[in-house]
Legacy VTK file of the C-alpha trace (Angstrom):
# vtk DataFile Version 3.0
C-alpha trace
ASCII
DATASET POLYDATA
POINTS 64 float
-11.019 -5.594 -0.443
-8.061 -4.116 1.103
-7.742 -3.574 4.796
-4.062 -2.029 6.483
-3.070 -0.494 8.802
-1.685 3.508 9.286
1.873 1.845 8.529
1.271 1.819 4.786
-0.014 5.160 4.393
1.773 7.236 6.948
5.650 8.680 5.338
7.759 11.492 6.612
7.313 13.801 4.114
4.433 12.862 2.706
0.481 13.720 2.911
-1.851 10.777 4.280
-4.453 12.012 1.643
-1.648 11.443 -0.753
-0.829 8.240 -0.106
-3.876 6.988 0.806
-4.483 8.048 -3.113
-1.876 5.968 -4.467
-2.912 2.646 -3.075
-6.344 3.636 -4.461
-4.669 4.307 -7.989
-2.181 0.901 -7.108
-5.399 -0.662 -6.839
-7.041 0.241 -9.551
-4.147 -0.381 -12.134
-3.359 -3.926 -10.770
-7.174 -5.265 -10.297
-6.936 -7.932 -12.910
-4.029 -9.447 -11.039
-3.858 -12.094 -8.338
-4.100 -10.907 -5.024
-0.575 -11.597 -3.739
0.774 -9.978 -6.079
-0.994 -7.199 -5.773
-0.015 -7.326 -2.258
3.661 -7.565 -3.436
3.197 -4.647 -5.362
1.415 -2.290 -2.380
4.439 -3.229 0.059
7.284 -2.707 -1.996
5.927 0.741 -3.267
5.227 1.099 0.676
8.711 0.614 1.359
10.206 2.657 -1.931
8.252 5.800 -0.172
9.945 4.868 3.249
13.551 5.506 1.765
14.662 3.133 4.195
12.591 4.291 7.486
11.092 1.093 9.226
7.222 1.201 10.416
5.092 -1.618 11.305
2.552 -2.323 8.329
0.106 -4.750 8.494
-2.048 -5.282 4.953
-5.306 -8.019 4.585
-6.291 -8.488 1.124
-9.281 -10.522 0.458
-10.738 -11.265 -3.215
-14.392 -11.106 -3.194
LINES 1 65
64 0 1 2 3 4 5 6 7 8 9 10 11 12 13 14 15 16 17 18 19 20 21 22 23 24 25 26 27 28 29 30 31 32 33 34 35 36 37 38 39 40 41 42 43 44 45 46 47 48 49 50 51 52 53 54 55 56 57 58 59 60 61 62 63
């Protein structure tokens, strides 16, 4: 389970619904890998997207 905030998903530029689908297809390609890195993962393709723009992003990941 994945729980963030609009930080992650909200880029000049881009489309929520479109970036709202990549962590779903982030997600999906890294779900046999530990959490934290997953979470690694999520943030730095979060801030690749940003070009540099700072937001506040706050991401929970829990394994169930």
């Amino acid at each position: 389970m994945v729980l963030y905030t609009d930080g992650l998903i909200e880029v000049p530029g881009s489309s929520i619904q479109a970036r709202q689908e990549q962590v779903k297809i982030t997600l999906a390609a890294h779900r046999d890998v530990p959490m934290e890195e997953f979470m690694d993962t999520l943030l730095r393709s979060s801030q690749e997207k940003r070009n540099g723009q700072p937001d506040d992003i706050c991401v929970i990941g829990i394994d169930v």
